[in-house]
SEFIZA-3560 file (N, C-alpha, C; in Angstrom, 3 decimals):
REM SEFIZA-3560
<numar><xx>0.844</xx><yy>-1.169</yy><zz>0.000</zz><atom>N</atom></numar>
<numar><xx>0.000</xx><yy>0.000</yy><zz>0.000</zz><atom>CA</atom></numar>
<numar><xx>0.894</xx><yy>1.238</yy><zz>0.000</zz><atom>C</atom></numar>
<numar><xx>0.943</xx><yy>1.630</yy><zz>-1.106</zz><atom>N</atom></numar>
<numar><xx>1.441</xx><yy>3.251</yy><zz>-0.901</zz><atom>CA</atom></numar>
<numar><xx>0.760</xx><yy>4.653</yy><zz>0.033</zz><atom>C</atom></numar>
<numar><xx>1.531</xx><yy>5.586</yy><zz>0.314</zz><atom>N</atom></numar>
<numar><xx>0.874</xx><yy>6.178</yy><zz>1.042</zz><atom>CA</atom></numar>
<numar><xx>1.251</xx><yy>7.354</yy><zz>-0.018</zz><atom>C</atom></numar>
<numar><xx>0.520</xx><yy>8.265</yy><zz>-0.094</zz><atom>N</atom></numar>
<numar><xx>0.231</xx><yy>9.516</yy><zz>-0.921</zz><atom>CA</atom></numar>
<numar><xx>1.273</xx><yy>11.033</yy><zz>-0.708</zz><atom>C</atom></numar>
<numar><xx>1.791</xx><yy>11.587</yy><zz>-0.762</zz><atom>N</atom></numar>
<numar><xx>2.307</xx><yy>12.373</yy><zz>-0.497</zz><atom>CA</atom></numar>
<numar><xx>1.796</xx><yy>13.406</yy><zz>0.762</zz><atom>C</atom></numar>
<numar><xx>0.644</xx><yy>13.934</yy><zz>0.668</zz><atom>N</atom></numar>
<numar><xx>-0.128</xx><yy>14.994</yy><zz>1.201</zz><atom>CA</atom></numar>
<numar><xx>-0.035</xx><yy>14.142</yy><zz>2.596</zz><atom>C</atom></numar>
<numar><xx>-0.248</xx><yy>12.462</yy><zz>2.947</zz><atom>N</atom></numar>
<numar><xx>-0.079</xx><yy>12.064</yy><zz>4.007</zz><atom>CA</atom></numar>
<numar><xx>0.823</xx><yy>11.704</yy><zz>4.545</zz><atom>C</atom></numar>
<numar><xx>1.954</xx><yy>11.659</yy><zz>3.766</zz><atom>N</atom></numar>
<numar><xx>3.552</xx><yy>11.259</yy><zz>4.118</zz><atom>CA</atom></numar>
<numar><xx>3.959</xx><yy>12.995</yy><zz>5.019</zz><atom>C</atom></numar>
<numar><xx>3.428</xx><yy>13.939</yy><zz>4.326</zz><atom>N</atom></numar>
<numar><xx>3.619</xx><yy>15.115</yy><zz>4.784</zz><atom>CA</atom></numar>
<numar><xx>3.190</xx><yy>15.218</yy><zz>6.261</zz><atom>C</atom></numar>
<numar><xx>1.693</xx><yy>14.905</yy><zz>6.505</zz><atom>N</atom></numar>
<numar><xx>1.023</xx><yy>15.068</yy><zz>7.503</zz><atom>CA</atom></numar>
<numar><xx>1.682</xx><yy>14.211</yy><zz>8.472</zz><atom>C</atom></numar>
<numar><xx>2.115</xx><yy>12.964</yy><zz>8.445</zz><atom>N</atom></numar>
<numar><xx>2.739</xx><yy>12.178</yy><zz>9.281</zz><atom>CA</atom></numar>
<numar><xx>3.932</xx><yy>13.174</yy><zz>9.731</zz><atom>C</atom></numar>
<numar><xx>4.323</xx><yy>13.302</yy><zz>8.849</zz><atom>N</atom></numar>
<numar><xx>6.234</xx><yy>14.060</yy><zz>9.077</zz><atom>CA</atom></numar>
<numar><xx>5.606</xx><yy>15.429</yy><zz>10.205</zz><atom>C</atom></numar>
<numar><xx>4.341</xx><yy>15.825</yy><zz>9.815</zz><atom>N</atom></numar>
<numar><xx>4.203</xx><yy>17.392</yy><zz>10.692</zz><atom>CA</atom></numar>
<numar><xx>3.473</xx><yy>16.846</yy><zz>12.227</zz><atom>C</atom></numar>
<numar><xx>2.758</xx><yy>15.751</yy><zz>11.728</zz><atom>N</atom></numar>
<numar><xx>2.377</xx><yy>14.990</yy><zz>13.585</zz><atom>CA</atom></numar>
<numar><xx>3.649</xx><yy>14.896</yy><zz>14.543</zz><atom>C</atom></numar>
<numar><xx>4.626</xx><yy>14.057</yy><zz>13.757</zz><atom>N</atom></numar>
<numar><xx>5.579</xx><yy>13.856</yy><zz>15.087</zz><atom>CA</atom></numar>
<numar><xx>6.465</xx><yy>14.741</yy><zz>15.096</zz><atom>C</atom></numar>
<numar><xx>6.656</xx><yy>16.221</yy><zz>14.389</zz><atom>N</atom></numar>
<numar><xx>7.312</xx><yy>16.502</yy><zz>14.361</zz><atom>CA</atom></numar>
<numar><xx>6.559</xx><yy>17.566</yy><zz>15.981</zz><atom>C</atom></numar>
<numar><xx>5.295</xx><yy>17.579</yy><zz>15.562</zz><atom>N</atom></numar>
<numar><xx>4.630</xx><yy>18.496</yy><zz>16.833</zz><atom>CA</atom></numar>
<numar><xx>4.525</xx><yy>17.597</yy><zz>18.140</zz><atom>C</atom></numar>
<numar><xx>4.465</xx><yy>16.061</yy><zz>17.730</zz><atom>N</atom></numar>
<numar><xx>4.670</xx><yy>15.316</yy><zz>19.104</zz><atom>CA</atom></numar>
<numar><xx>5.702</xx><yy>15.543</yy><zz>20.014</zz><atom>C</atom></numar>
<numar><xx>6.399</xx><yy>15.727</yy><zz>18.927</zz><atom>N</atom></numar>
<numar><xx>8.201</xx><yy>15.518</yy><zz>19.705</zz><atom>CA</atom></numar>
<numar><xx>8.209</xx><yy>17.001</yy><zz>20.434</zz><atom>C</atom></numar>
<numar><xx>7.767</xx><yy>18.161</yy><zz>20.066</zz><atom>N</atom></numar>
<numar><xx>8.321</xx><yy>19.508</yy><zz>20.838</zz><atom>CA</atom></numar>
<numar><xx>7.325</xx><yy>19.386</yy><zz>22.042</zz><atom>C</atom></numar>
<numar><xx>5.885</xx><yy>18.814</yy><zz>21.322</zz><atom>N</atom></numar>
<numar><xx>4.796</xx><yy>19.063</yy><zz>22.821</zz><atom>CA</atom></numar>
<numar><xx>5.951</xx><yy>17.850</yy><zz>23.497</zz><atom>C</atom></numar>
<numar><xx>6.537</xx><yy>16.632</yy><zz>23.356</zz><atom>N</atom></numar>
<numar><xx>7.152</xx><yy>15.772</yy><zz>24.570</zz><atom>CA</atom></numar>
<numar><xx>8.403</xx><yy>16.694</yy><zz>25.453</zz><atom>C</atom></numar>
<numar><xx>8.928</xx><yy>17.100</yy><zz>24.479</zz><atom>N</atom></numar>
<numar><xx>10.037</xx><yy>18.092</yy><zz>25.052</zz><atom>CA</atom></numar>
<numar><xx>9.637</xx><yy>19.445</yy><zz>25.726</zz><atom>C</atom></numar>
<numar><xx>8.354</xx><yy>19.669</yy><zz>25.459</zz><atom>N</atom></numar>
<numar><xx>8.134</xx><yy>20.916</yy><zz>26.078</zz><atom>CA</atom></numar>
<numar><xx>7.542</xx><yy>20.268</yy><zz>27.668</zz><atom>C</atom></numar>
<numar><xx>6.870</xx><yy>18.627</yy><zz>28.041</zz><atom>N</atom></numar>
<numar><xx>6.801</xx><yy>17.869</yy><zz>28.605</zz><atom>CA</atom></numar>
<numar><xx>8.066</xx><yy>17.647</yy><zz>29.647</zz><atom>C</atom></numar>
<numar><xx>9.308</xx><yy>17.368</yy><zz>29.477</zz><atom>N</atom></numar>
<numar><xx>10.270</xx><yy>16.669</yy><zz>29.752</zz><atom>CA</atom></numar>
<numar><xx>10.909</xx><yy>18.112</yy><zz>30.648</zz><atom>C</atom></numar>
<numar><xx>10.849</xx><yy>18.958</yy><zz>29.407</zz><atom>N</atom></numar>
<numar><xx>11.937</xx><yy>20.828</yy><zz>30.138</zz><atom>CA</atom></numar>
<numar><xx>10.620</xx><yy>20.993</yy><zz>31.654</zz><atom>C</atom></numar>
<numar><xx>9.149</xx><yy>20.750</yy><zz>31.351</zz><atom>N</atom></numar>
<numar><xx>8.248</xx><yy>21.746</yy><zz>32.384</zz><atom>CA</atom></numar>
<numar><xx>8.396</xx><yy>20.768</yy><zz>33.333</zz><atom>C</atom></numar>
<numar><xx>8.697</xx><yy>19.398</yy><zz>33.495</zz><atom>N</atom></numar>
<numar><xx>9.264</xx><yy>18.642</yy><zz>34.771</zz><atom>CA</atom></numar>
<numar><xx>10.295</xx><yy>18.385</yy><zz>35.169</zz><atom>C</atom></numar>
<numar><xx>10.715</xx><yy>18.449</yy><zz>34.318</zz><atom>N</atom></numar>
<numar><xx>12.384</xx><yy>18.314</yy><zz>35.105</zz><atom>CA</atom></numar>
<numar><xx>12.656</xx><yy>19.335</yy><zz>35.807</zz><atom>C</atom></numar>
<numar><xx>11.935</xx><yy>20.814</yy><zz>36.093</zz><atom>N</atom></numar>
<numar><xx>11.839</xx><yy>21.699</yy><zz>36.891</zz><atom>CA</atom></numar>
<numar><xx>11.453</xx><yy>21.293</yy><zz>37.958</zz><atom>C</atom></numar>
<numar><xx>10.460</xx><yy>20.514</yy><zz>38.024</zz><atom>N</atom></numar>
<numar><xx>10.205</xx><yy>19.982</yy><zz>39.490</zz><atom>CA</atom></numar>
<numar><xx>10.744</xx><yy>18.762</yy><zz>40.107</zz><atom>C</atom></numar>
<numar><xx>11.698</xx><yy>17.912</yy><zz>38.772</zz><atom>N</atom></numar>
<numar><xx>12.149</xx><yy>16.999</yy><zz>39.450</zz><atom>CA</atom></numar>
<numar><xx>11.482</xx><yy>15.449</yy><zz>39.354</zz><atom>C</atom></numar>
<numar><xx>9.708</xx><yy>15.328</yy><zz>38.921</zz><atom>N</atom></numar>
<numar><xx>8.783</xx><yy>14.551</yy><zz>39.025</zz><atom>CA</atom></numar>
<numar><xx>9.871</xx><yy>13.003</yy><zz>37.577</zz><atom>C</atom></numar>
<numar><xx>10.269</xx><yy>12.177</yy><zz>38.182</zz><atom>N</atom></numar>
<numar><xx>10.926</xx><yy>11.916</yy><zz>37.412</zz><atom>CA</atom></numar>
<numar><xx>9.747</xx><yy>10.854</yy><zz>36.460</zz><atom>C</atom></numar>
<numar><xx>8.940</xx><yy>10.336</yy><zz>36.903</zz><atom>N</atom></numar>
<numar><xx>7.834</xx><yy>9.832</yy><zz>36.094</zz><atom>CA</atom></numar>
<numar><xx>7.772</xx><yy>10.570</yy><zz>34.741</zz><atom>C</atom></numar>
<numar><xx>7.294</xx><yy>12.072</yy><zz>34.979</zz><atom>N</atom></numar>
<numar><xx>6.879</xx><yy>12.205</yy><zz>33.969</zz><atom>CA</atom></numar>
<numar><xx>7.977</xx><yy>12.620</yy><zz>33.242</zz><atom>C</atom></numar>
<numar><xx>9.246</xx><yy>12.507</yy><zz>33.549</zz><atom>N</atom></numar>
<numar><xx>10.385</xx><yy>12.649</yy><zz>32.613</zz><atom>CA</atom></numar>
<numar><xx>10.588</xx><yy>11.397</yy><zz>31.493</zz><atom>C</atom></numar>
<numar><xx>10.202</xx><yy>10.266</yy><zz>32.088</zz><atom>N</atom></numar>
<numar><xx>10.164</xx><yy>8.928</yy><zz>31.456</zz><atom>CA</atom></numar>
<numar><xx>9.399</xx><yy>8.949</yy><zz>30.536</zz><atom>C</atom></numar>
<numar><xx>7.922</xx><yy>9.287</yy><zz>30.926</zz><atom>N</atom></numar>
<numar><xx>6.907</xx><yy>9.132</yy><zz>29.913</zz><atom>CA</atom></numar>
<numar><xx>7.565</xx><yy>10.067</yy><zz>29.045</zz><atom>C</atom></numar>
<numar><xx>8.074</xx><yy>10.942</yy><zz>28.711</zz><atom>N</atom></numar>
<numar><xx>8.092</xx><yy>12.544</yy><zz>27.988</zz><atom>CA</atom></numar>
<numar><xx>9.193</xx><yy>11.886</yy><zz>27.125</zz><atom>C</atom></numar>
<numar><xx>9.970</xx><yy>11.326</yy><zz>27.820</zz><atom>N</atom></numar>
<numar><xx>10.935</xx><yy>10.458</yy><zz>26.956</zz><atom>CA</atom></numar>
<numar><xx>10.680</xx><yy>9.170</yy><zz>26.044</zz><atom>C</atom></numar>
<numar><xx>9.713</xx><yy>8.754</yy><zz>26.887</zz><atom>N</atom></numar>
<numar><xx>9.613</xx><yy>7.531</yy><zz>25.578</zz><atom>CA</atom></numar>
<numar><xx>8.889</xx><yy>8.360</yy><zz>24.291</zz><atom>C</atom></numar>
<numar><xx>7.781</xx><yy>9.082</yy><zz>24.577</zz><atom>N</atom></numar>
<numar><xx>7.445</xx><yy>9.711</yy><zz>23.471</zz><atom>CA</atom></numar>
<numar><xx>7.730</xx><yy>10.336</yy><zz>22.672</zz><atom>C</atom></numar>
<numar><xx>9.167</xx><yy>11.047</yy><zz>22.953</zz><atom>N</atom></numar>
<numar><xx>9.855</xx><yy>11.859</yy><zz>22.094</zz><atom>CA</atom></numar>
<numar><xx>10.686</xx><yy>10.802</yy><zz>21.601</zz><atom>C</atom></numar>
<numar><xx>10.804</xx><yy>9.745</yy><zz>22.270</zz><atom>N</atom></numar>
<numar><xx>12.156</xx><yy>8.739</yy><zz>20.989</zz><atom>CA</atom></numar>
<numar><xx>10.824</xx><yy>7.707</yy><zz>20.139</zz><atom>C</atom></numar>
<numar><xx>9.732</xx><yy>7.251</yy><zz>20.588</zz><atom>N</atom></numar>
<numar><xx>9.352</xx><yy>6.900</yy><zz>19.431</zz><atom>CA</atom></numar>
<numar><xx>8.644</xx><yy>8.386</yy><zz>18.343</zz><atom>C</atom></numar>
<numar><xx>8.195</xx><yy>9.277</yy><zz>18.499</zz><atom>N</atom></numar>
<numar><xx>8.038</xx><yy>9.942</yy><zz>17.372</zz><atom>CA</atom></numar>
<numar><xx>9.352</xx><yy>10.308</yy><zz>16.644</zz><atom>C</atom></numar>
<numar><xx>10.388</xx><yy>10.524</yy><zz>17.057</zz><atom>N</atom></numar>
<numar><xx>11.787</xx><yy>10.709</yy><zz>16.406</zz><atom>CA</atom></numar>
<numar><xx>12.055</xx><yy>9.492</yy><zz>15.635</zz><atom>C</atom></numar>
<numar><xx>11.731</xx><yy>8.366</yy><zz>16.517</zz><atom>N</atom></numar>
<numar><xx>11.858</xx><yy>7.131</yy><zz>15.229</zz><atom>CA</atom></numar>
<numar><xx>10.711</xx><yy>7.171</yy><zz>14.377</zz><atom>C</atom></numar>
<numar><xx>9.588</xx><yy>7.419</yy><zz>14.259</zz><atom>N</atom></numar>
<numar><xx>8.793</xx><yy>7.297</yy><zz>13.445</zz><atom>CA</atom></numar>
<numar><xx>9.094</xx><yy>8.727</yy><zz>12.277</zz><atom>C</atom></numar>
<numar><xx>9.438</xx><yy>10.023</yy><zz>12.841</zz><atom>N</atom></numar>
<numar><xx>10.475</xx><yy>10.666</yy><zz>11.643</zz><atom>CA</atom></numar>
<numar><xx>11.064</xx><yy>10.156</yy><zz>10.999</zz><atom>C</atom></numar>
<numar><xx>12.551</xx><yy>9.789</yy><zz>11.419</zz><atom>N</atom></numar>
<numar><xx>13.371</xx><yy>8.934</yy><zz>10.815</zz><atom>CA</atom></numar>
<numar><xx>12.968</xx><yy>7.712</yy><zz>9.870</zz><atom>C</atom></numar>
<numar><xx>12.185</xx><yy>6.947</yy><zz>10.369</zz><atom>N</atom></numar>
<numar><xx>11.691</xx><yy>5.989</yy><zz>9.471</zz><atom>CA</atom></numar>
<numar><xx>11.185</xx><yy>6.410</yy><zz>8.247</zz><atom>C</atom></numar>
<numar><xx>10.010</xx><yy>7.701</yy><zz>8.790</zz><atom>N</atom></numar>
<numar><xx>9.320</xx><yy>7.883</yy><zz>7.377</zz><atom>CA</atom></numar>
<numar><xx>10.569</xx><yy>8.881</yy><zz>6.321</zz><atom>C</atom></numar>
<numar><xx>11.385</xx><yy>9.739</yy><zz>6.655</zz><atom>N</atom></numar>
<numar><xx>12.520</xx><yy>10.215</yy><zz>5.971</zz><atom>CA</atom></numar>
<numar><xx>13.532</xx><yy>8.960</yy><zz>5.142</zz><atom>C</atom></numar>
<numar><xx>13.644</xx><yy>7.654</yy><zz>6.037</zz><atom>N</atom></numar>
<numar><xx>14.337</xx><yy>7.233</yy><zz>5.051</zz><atom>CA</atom></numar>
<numar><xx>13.350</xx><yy>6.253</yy><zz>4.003</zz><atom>C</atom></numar>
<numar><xx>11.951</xx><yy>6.080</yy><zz>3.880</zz><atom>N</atom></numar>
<numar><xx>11.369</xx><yy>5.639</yy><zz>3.091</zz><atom>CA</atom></numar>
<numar><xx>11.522</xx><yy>6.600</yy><zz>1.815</zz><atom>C</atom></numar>
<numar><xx>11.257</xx><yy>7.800</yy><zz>1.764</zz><atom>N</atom></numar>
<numar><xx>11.893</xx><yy>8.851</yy><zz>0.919</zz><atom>CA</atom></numar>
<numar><xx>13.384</xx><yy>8.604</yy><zz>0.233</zz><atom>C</atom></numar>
//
């Protein structure tokens, strides 16, 4: 199944907004230290970074 351009795009602009909302996640706790939600903030920013990467090298 091919995927279309217009949605290869849209994918690339989802995680690209996942990844800053995780990091904007990760910077507003690590101010307090809460290390939970440093974890969660982290897994989410490395799988949308892999799911970038992936879809960049299908290109």
């Amino acid at each position: 199944m091919s995927d279309t351009k217009d949605y290869k795009i849209f994918k690339l602009v989802f995680h690209i907004i996942i990844l800053i909302v995780a990091v904007g996640v990760i910077t507003a706790y690590a101010i307090d230290g809460q290390l939970g939600y440093i974890i969660f903030g982290i897994l989410i920013a490395v799988g949308s970074a892999f799911s970038i990467f992936k879809e960049l090298r299908k290109n």
